[in-house]
N, C-alpha and C positions, 0 to 999 in steps of 0.2 A: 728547243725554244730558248733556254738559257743564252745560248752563242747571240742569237738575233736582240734578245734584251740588250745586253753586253755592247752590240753595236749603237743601238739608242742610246743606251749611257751614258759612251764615249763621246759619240756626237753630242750633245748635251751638255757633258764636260767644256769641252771645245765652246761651243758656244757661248757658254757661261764665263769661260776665261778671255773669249774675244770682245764679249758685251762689254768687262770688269777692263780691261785692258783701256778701251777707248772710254772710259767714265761714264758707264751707263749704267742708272739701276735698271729693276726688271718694271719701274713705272715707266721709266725713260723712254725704253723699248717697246711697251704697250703702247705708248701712244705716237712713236713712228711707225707704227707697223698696224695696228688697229686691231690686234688680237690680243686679248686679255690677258693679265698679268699672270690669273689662274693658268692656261692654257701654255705661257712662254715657260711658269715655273713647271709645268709636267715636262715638256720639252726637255728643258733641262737635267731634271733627274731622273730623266730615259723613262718616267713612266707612262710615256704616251710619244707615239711616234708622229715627228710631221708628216704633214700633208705637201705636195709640191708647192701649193700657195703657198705657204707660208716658208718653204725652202726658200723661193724664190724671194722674198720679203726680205727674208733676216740676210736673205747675199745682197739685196740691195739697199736696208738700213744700214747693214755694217760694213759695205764696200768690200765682202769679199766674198770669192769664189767659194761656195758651199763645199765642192770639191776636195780643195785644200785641206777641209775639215776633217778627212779619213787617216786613219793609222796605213801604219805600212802593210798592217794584217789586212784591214778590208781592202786595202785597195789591190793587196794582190789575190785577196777573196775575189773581189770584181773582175781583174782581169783572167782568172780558172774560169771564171762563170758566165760562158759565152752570153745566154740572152738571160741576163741578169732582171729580178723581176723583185720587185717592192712589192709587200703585204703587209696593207693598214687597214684592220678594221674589216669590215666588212667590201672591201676592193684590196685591186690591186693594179700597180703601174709597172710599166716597164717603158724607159726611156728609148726613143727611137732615133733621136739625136745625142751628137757630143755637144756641152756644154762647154763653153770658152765666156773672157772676159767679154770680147767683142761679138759674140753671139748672141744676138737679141730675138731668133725665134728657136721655141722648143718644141716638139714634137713627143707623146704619151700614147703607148697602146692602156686604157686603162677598162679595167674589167671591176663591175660590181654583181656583187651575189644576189640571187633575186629576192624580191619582199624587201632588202636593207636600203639603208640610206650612209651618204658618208658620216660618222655621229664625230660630236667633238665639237666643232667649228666650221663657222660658215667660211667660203672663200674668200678676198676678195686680193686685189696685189693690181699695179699698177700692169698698164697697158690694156691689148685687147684680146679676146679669146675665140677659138670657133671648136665646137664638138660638132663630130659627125658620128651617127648612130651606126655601128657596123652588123649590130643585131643584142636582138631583146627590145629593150625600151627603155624611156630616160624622161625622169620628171626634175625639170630645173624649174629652180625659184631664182629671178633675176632681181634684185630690188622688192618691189609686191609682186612683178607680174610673175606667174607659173604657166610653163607649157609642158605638154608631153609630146615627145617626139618617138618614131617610130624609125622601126632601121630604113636608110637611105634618104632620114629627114635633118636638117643641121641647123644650129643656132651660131650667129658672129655675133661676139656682144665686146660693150665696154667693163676687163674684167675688175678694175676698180669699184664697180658694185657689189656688194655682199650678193651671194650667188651659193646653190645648197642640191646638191646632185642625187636621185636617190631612182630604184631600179622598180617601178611596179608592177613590175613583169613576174612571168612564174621559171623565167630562163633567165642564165648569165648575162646582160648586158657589158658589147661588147664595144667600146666609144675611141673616134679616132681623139686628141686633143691636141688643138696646136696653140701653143699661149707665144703671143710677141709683147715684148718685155722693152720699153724705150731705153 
């Protein structure tokens, strides 16, 4: 688990010197990005790992490839690790597409544990999003309105809305995601 810290940190690091680089405090950054100063400053000192929102946020307040962000260790961590798989919290993601500057849609197998919700922060990052349920269950909060979908049921939404993912199911939920990014 220490290794996996160690990688948040770094990233964080990174972060933190990219914000500092372009003259941005961590107010600055709260309020292009709409996630709390609390939340940017965990991020930062690796005590809390992002979420893909918010990945995608800080690549497009700070005009860069999130990517770039990796040591020469993870990234050749990444490329040993064929189906490479993020674990946050109670889910986890695994990226189904490559990520490029010119790439504006992304593609997430992500999997939440049952009874949990994603805790931390709501989502929310420009463009639009569509989950499709692969199996389990899936309670989103979109703005006020909440649904539950079931496997083979999908939501398309505008994902610039604060939006809140959680599994009320007593099985894995298993969710396709596809986020388009202007």
């Amino acid at each position: 688990m220490a290794r996996k810290k160690k990688t948040w940190e770094n990233f964080g690091q990174r972060l933190k010197a990219i914000r500092e680089e372009k003259g941005m405090s961590i107010e600055d950054l709260s309020a292009e990005t709409g996630y709390t100063a609390d939340v940017l400053e965990k991020v930062e000192s690796g005590e809390t790992a992002p979420p893909v929102a918010l990945i995608l946020q800080l690549s497009r307040t700070l005009k860069v490839d999130m990517e770039q962000m990796e040591t020469e260790e993870e990234d050749a961590l990444r490329r040993r690790v064929a189906s490479h798989k993020k674990r946050v919290e109670s889910y986890a993601y695994t990226p189904l597409t490559q990520p490029g500057k010119d790439k504006h849609l992304r593609a997430y197998l992500v999997t939440i544990d049952p009874r949990t919700e994603h805790k931390g922060v709501e989502y929310h990052h420009e463009g639009e999003e569509f989950i499709y349920v692969l199996s389990g269950g899936l309670k989103i909060q979109v703005g006020q309105n909440t649904k539950n979908l079931a496997p083979g049921k999908s939501i398309h939404f505008n994902s610039a809305l604060h939006h809140r993912l959680s599994n009320p199911t007593d099985e894995v939920a298993e969710l396709l995601v596809v986020i388009y990014v202007p």
